[in-house]
N, C-alpha and C positions, 0 to 999 in steps of 0.2 A: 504493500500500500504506500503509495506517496503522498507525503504529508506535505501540503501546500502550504506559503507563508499566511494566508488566511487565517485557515484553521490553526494556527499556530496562535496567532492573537487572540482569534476566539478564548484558545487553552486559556491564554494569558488571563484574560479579561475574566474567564470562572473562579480562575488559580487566586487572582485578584478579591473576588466575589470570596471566598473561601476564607482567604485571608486575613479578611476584612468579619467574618464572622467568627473567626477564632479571636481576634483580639478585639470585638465589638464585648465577646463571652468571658473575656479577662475583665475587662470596664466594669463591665454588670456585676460580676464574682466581688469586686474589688472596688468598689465605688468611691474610697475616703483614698488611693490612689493615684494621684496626679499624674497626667502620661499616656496610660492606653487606649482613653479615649480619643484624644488626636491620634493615637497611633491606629484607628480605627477607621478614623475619619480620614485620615491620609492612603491610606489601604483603599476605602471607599471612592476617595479620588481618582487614584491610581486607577484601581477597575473599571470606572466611569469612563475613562481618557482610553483604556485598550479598548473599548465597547464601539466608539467611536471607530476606530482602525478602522475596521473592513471597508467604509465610505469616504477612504480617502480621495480624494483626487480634485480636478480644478475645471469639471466640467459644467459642471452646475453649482447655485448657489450652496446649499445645504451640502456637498460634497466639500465647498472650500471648508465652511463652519463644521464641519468633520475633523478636517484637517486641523483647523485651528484649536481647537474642541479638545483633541487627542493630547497635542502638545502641551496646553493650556493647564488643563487636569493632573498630567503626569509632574509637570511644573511644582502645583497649589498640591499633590500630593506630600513631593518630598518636604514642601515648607514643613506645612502638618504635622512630619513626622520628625523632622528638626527641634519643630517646638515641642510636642511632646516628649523627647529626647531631656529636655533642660527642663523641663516643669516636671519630670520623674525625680531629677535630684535636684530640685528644690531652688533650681533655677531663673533666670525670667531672660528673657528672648530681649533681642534689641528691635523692637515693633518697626522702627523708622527703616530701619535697614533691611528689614524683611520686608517690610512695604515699595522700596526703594529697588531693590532687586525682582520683586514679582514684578512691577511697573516696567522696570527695563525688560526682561524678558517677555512680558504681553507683547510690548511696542516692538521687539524684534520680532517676535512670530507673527505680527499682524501684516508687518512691512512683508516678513519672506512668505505670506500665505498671502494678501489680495492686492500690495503694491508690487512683488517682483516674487514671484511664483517660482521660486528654487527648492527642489528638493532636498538636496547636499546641501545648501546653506540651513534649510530647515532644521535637517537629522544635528550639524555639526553646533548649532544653537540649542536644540535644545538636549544634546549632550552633554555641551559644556554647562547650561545651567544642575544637569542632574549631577554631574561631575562634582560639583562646586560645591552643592548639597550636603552629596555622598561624604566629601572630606569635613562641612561644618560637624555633618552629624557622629562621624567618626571622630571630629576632637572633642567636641559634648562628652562624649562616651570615655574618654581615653583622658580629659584632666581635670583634675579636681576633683576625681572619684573616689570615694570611699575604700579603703582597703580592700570590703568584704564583696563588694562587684568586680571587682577588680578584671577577673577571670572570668564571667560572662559580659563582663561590658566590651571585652576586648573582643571577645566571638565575635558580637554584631557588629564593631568596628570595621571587622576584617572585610566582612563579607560587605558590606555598605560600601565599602573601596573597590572594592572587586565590581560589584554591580554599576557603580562609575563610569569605570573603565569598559566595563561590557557594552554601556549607552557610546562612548568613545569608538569602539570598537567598528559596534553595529552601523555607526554615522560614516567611519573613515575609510572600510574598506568598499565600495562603491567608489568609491572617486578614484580607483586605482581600473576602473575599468575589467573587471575580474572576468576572464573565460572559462567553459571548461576544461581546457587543454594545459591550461596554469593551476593556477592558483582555482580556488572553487568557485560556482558562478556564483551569482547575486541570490537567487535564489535557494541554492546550496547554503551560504552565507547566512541569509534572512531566518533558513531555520536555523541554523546551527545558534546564532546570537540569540534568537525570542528565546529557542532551549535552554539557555546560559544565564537570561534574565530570570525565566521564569524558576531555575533552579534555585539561581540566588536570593529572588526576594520570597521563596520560601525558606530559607537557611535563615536570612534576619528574621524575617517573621516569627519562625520558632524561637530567633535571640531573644526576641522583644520579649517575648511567653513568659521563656523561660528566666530573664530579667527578674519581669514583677513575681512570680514564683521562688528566683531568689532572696529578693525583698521581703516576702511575707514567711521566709525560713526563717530570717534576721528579726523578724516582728517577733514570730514566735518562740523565739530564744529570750528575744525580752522579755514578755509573757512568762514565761517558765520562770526566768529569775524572778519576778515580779511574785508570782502564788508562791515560790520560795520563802522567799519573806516572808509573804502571810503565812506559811505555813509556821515558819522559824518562830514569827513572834507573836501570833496574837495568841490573845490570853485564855479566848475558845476555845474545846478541845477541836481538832479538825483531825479528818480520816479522810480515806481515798482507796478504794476497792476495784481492780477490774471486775469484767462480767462472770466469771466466773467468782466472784464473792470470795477473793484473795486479797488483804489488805496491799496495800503499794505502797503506803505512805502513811504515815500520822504526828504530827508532833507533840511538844514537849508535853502543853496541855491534857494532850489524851492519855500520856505516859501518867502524868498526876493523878488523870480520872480511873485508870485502870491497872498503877501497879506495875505495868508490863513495861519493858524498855524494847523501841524499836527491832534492836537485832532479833528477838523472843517473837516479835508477830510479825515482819514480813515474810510475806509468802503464805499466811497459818488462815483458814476458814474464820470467818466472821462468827461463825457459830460458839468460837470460843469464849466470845465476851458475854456472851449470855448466862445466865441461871438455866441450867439444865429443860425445868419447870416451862418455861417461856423461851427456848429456845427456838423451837417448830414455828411460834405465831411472830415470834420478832424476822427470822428469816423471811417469811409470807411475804411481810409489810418488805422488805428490802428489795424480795424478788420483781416486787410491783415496781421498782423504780428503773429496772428495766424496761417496762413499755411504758417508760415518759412520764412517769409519775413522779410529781416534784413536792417532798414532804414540807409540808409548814407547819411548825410546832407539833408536830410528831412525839408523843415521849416513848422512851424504848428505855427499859432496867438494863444496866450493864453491873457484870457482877466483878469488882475489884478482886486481884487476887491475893487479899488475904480474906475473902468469900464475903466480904460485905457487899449491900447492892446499891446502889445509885441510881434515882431516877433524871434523867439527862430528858430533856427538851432538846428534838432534831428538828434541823431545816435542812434540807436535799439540793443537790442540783446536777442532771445527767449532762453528762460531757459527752456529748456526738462526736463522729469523726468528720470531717470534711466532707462527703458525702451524705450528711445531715442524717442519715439514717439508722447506721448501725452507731455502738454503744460502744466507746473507748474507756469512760471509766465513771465511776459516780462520786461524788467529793459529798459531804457532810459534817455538818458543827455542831455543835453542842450547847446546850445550859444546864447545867448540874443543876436540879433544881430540888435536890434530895430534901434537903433543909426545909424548904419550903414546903412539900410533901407531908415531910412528917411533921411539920405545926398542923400545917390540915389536916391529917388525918388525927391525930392529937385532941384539935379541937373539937369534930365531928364523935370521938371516944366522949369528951366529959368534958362538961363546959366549963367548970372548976379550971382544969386543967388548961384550957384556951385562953381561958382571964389571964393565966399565971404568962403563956408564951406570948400569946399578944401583947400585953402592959410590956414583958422584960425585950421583946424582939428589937433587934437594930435596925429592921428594916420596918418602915412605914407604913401602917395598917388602918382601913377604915371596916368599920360594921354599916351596911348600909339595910333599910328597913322600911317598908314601901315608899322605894325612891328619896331616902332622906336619912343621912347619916347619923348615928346613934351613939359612936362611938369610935374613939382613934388611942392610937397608942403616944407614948412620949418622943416618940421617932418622928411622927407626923406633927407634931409643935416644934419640932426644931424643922421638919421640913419645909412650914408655911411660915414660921417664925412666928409664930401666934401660942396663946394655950390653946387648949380644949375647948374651949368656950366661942372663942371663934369660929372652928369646926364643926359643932355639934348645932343638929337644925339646920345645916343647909344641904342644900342638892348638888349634886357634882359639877354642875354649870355653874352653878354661883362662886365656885372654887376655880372657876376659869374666864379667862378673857368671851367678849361677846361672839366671838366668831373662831375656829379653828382653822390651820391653814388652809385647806382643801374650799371655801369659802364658805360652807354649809354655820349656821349659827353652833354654838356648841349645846344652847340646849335641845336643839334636834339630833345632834350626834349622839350626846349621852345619851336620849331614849333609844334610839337606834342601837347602841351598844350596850345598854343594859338587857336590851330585852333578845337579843342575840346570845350573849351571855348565862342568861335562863336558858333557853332553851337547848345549847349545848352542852350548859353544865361550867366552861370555863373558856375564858376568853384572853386577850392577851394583843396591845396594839399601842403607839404613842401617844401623846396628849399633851396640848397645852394646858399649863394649872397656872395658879398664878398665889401668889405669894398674898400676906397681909400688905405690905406695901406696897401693893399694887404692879408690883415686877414680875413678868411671865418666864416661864422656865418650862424646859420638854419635861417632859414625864413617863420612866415606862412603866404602861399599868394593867396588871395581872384580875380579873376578875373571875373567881370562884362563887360556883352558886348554892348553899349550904344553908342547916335547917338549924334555927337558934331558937333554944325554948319554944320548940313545935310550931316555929314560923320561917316561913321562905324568909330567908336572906343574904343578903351578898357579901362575900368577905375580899376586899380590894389590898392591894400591896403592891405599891408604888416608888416611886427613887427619881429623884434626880438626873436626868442626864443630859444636862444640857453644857457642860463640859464634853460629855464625848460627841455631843453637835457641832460644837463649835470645832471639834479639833477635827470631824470630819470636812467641815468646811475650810478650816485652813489648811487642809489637806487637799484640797481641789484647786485653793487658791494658792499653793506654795509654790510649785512652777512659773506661776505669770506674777510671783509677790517677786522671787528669786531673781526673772528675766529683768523687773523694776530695779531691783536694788542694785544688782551689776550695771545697768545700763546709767543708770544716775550717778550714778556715784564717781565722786570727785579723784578718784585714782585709776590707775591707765589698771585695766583685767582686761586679760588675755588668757586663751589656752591654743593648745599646737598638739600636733602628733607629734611620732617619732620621727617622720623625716622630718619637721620642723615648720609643716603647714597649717596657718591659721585654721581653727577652727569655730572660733569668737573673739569679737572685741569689742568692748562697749564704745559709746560714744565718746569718752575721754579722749578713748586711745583713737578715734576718729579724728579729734579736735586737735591733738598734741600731733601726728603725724603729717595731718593734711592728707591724709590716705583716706576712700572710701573704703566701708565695712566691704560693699560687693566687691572690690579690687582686692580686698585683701584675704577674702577669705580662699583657704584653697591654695594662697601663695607663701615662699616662705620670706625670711629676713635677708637674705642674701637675694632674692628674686625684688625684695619692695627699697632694700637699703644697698645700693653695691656697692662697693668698696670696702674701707675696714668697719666698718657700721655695723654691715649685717654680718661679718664674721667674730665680731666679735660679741654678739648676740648668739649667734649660735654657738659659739665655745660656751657659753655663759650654762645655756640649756643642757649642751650634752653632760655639763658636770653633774648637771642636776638628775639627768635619768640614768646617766650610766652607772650612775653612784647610790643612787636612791636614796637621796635623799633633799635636804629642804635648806637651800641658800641663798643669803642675803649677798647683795652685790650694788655696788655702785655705777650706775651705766651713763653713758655723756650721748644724748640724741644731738646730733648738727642740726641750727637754724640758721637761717640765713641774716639775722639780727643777735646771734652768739648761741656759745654749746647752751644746751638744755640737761642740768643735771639731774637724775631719778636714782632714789631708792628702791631696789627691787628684791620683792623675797619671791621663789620662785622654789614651787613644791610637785614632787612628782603625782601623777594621776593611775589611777592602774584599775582593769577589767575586770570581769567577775570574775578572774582566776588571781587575781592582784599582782598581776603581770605590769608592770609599766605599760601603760599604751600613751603616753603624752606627759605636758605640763602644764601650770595655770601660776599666773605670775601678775602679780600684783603690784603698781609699781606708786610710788608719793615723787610729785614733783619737790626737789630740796634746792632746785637751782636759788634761790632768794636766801639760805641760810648759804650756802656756798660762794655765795657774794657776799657775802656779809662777813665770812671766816676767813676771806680773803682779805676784807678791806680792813678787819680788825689787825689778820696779823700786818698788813703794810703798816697800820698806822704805829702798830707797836716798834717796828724798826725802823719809821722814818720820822726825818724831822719836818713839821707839820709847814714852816715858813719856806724853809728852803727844796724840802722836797731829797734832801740825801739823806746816811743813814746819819741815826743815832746815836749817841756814844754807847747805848751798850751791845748795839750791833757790829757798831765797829770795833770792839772788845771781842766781839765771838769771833769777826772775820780774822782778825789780826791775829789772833793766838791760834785759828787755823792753818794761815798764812807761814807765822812762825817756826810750828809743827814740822807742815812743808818743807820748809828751805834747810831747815837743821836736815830732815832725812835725807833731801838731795843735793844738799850742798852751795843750793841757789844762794845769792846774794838776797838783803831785803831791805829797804828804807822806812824811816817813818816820819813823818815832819810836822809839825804844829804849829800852827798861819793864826796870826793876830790881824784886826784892821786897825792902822796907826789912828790913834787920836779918834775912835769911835766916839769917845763918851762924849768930846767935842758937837761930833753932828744928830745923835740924839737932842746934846742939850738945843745944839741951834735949832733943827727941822724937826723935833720929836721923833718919836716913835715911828713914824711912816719913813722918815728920811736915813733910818738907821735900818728899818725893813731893804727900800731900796738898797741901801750899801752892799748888807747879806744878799741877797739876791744876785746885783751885781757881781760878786767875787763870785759866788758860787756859778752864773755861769760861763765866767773865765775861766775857770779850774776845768768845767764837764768839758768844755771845747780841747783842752791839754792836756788829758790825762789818757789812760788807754781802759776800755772795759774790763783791766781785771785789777785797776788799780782803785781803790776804795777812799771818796772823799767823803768825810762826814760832819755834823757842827756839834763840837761837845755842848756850846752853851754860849749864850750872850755873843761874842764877836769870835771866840774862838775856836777854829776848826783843825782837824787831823788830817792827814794822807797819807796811807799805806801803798809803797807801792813794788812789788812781788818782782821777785829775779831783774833788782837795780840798785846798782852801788848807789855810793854818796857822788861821786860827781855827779851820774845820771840824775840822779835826785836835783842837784842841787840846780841841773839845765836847766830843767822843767819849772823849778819855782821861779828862776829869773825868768823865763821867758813869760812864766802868768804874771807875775812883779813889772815886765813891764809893758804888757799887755792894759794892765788897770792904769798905769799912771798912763798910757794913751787913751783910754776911755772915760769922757769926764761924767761925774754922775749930773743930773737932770737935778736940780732941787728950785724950790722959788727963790729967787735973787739972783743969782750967777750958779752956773755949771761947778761944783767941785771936783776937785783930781783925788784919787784915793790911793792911797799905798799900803801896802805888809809888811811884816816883821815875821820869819819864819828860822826854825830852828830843826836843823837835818840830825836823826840817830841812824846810825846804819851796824848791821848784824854784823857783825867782829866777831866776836865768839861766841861758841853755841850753846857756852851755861848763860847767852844773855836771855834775860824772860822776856816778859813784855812789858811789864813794870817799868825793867832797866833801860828798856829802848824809850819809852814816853818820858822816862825821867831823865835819861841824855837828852832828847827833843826838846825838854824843857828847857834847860840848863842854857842850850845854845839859843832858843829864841829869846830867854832873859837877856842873853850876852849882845844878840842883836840889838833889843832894845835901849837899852844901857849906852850902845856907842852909838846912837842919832835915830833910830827908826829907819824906816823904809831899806834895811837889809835883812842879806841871808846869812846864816852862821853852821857852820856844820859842827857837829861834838870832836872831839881831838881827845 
């Protein structure tokens, strides 16, 4: 049989149809899903656009709009499946740009279908659109992926590229003019390529499946951890049975209820927990919860094994398998409600004896007696905060707000559940009550229907629970309270994987980087910071997980108005095997105390008028410097510079003209000295100069050349310009028991001797 290119597309356009109902059936499976919907509707495209095919041609109108139609479709398909691609991992599509691209490819297929009717321009346009596609959709798939896709996102990568290149293929070879005597003809070709499509885009197809299938493996892992916990911690006992009424599971709870330690009953018939007695009629009721029977306050005896017995209050729930039908396993909780039991039964024995457990009981009891209470214990005046007196005489509605949540009034509820109550015998449901102060609080409330000095009566026993209300509600709201407080909050949080790819950053860390959240998530420090930034960012991390453990570090962010300094504690994260999988790093901006510890220590080692050091800086330099030169042998100077007859220009120009003076000398000296040689002002007019590997003559060049540098520079004051001079006194290192004492004290000695023979000279120590 020879399979024509027709019938080839027809395949397609089924294959297409097919396609498009397998992952129409994933969507539906899978509705809270983001992804297979488009991936449905882009399938649907797809097959719409091969339906078209067989009316290709340019002879008639509806033949062009075939044409156009075909191409158009296969187009607005691959979008579809683009965006569905990025909205599976939680992505968002760039609209403008997918609007910008469908636009240009319309307007070429419109020009090569009814302005210039090319075939080969057609096919090689709209290959290269699907081409283009094929690879957005393959990098979708292939970055910023989750670990645990990893390995099916890459499958439908592959083949998405492959499929590409097949629309490439299918456009290119035509235009080579193909025979059969060469190469295959055109129609040999036509099928070989529809074969090669149609293979492929079932090979994605199945990717996409099996994708969200892997997704919902990863769901149900969570899940599992998730009833872990419940199992691990809540304070109900909890069990879990397959069908064949084998325990699987139970915690600590049911261990307490029953004596038994896990290792002892897994795998062991449910019939053990029973009293021999009631064993046959408790199985019954179990076997019933295989055809869908969902207990609600159920009570079943379990016998502890040191043979005491326990009345337990169950509630049921059968766990289906995926196929909604058959029974994977049944889970059930408990209320020990022995206690309460045996007052009831207690009270119904001798009423004597009911007075004594009611009055002494810690749980909160009322007697109620056509419709109106008789009687409460001292549990229920500390629970309405009232005595007795408050209590006694009214109807259960008057002990509650006007209305209950469900919006029905509460005095039509409590008739409603009083007389429900009668009639079963015993009841059991939540309630608003409401306090003497007029404050509502939940309530759970037990209603027993019982005979008191040969009159119907109700015995009610009630509690508080609007604590464990609340904490289930801040339990629902702890997520998006959690999302709040990272997101607000005035320090840069972050978390990364192991390669070191964002996985959250609040808006701090938005504000401080100038990075968007979308840009960054998925990327790492060395991708958003290059150069020594982000490597050193990542050294920072890897100490932290490789090491496991939790460390503070000092990090400097570049701004382009100066570094930004942060303290950062940075602590590992780890999986439900408590494997490292990441980090979460917390950081406080400290750049403003960091300028502040800077500016303190300047100001501590500089002199605040002149701006050199201080004298007891220049005491540390010096006795460094000292250190030094003794070790290697270097020469060292030291000199101490007076300004002649200051106390003169104080008195004449004040304080400002004496400022000037200092100034002035000081910055003849910075112009004359060399950066390793240290000028500093001990005080008042008199300064020092250390100056490192130079004798005394060198010394003494430098001061005449600053000596007469100043008497060529006159200073500025009002009245006439004054000339200023020094008086300086040279010590130089001769021997290496000299300290530094001994050098400042030659230095002295010789600038005394300068001034003493006229001023405005130098004097070296001898």
């Amino acid at each position: 049989m020879t399979l024509d290119p027709q019938t080839l597309i027809v395949v397609l356009a089924i294959a297409g149809v097919l396609q498009f109902i397998g992952l129409l059936g994933q969507h539906l499976n899978n509705k809270t899903e983001n992804g297979p919907g488009w991936w449905a509707a882009g399938t649907a495209f797809t097959a719409v656009g091969y339906i078209f095919s067989p009316f290709h041609g340019s002879a008639t109108p509806f033949q062009l709009f075939a044409t156009f139609a075909n191409n158009l479709f296969v187009v607005i398909g691959a979008i579809l499946i683009y965006i569905g691609v990025q909205r599976f991992f939680g992505r968002r599509e760039n609209r403008v740009r997918l609007l910008l691209v469908l636009g240009f490819s319309t307007l070429f297929l419109i020009y090569f279908t009814y302005v210039y009717d090319d075939i080969n321009a057609r096919r090689i346009t709209l290959s290269t659109f699907i081409l283009f596609f094929s690879f957005l959709i393959a990098h979708a798939l292939l970055h910023g992926v989750p670990v645990e896709y990893k390995s099916a996102a890459r499958f439908v990568a592959i083949f998405f590229i492959a499929n590409g290149f097949s629309f490439i293929l299918r456009a290119a070879v035509p235009l080579f003019h193909l025979t059969e005597n060469g190469l295959p003809n055109e129609i040999a070709y036509k099928n070989f390529t529809a074969l090669v499509i149609l293979m492929l885009s079932s090979l994605w197809t199945f990717g996409l499946i099996n994708l969200v299938s892997q997704h919902l493996i990863i769901q149900s892992h969570q899940s599992n951890a998730y009833i872990e916990n419940i199992l691990n911690y809540a304070n109900a006992p909890i069990i879990v049975w397959n069908p064949q009424f084998l325990v699987t599971r139970f915690n600590h709870a049911f261990e307490n209820l029953t004596g038994r330690s896990e290792a002892e009953m897994l795998g062991q018939s449910l019939e053990v927990l029973f009293p021999p007695s009631q064993a046959a009629t408790s199985m019954n009721l179990i076997r019933e919860t295989l055809k869908g029977m969902r207990w609600e306050s159920v009570e079943i005896i379990i016998q502890h094994l040191d043979g005491s017995l326990r009345n337990v209050l169950w509630n049921s729930a059968t766990l289906l398998a995926p196929d909604g039908n058959s029974t994977l396993a049944t889970i059930a909780h408990g209320q020990d409600i022995t206690a309460r039991m045996q007052a009831e039964s207690a009270l119904r024995e001798s009423e004597e004896k009911y007075r004594t457990l009611f009055r002494d009981s810690t749980e909160a009891h009322l007697i109620i007696v056509d419709g109106v209470i008789v009687d409460c214990n001292r549990a229920t005046e500390l629970l309405v905060q009232a005595d007795r007196s408050w209590v006694i005489g009214k109807a259960p509605h008057e002990l509650s707000p006007s209305t209950q949540p469900d919006g029905k009034s509460s005095l039509e509820s409590a008739r409603e559940k009083i007389e429900l109550a009668i009639q079963i015998g015993s009841l059991r449901f939540e309630w608003i009550h409401q306090r003497a102060d007029g404050v509502d609080f939940f309530a759970d409330v037990a209603i027993t229907s019982i005979t008191l000095e040969g009159k119907p009566a109700l015995f009610i026993t009630w509690s508080d629970i609007s604590a464990r209300k609340l904490a289930e509600e801040a339990l629902r709201a702890s997520q998006l309270f959690l999302s709040d407080l990272i997101d607000n909050s005035g320090s840069v949080i972050y978390v990364k994987n192991l390669a070191g790819a964002y996985e959250l950053v609040n808006k701090q860390w938005e504000i401080t980087t100038y990075i968007s959240r979308e840009k960054a998530l998925g990327h790492t420090d060395i991708e958003l910071f290059p150069g020594e930034t982000g490597q050193k960012f990542r050294q920072a991390d890897l100490a932290v997980m490789e090491n496991d453990v939790t460390r503070e570090f000092e990090e400097i962010f570049p701004h382009a108005d100066g570094p930004q300094y942060f303290l950062s504690v940075k602590f590992p994260l780890r999986d439900k095997n408590q494997l490292v999988r990441g980090l979460c790093g917390i950081s406080h901006d400290i750049t403003e105390m960091k300028l502040l510890q800077d500016k303190l220590k300047q100001q501590a080692i500089t002199d605040s008028l002149t701006d050199v050091s201080n004298r007891r800086h220049f005491i540390e330099l010096a006795q460094l410097e000292l250190k030094r030169a003794n070790r290697r042998g270097h020469p060292l100077a030291i000199s101490l510079i007076d300004i002649d007859l200051f106390k003169s220009i104080n008195d004449t120009y004040g304080h400002a003209g004496g400022d000037q003076a200092l100034i002035l000398l000081t910055r003849i000296f910075k112009k004359n000295i060399r950066e390793i040689d240290v000028f500093a002002r001990f005080g008042g007019d008199e300064f020092a100069l250390l100056m490192p590997e130079t004798n005394q003559q060198q010394a003494y060049e430098v001061l005449e050349r600053v000596s007469r540098q100043l008497n060529e520079t006159p200073l500025n004051l009002p009245g006439a310009p004054v000339t200023l001079s020094l008086s300086a006194g040279i010590s130089a290192l001769t021997n290496p028991q000299d300290t530094l004492d001994t050098l400042l004290e030659h230095a002295d000695h010789a600038l005394y001797t300068a001034k003493n023979n006229g001023r405005g000279l130098i004097e070296t120590w001898q």
